[in-house]
C-alpha positions in Angstrom: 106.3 -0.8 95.0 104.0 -3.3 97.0 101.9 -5.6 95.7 98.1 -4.8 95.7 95.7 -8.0 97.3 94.0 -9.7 94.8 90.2 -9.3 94.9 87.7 -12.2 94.2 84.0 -12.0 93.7 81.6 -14.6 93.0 78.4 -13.7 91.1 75.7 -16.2 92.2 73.2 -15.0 89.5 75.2 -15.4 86.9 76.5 -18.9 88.0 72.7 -19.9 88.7 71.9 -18.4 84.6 75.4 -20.6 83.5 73.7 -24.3 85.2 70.4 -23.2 84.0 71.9 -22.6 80.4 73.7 -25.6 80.0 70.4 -27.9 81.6 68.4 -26.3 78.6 71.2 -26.7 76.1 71.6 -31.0 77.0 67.6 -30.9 77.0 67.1 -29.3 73.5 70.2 -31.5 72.0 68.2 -34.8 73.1 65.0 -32.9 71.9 66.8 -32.4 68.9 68.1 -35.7 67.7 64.4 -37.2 68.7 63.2 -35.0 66.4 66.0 -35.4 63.8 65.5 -39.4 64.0 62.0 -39.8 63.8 62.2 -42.1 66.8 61.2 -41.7 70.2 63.7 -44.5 72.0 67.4 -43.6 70.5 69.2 -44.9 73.2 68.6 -47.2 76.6 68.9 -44.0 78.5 65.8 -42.5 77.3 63.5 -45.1 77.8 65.3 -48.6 79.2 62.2 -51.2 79.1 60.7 -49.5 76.2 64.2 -50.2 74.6 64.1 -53.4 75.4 60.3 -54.2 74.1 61.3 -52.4 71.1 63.9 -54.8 70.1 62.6 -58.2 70.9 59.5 -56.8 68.8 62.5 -55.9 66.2 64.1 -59.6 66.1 60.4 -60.9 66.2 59.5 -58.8 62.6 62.9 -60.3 61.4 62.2 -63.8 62.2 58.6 -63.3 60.3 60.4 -61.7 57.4 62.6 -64.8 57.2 60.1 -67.3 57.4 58.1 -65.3 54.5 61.0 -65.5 52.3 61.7 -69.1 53.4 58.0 -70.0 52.2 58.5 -68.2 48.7 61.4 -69.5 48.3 59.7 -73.3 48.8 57.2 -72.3 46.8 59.7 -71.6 43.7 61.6 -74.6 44.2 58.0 -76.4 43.8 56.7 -74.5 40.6 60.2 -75.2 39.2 60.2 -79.0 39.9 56.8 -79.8 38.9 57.2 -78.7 35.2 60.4 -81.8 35.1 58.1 -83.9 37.0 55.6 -84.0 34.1 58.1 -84.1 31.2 59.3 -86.9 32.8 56.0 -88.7 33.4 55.2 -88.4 30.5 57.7 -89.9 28.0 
């Protein structure tokens, strides 16, 4: 009994169709969960300085929302004190 050589063959194609594959499969995945998210920036990889616009715009909208509630919340204080203020003047 001897032993037989072992025989190894490399299929180009196929490995060629295997890269192409997986290159189409990452593309649709990040196609995918743009789609899925509704946004277009979902992480600094797919657009960096858009990222970065996006989120100072973000903390910008914040800082306006704050100061809105801020004002309204002034503007209760002052309808609630001027009612006293009144009473008070006035006896």
């Amino acid at each position: 009994m001897g032993l037989q050589p072992l025989s190894l063959r490399t299929n180009i194609s196929s490995l060629q169709a295997q890269g192409n594959l997986s290159r189409n499969e990452a593309l649709l995945g990040s196609t995918m969960q743009r789609l899925s998210s509704g946004w277009r920036i979902n992480q600094g990889a797919d657009d960096a300085a858009g990222l970065s616009i996006s989120e100072k715009l973000r903390a910008h909208i914040r800082g306006l929302a704050q100061a809105r509630r801020n004002a309204n919340d002034g503007i209760s204080l002052l309808q609630t004190a001027r009612p006293r203020s009144t009473m008070a003047s006035a006896s």
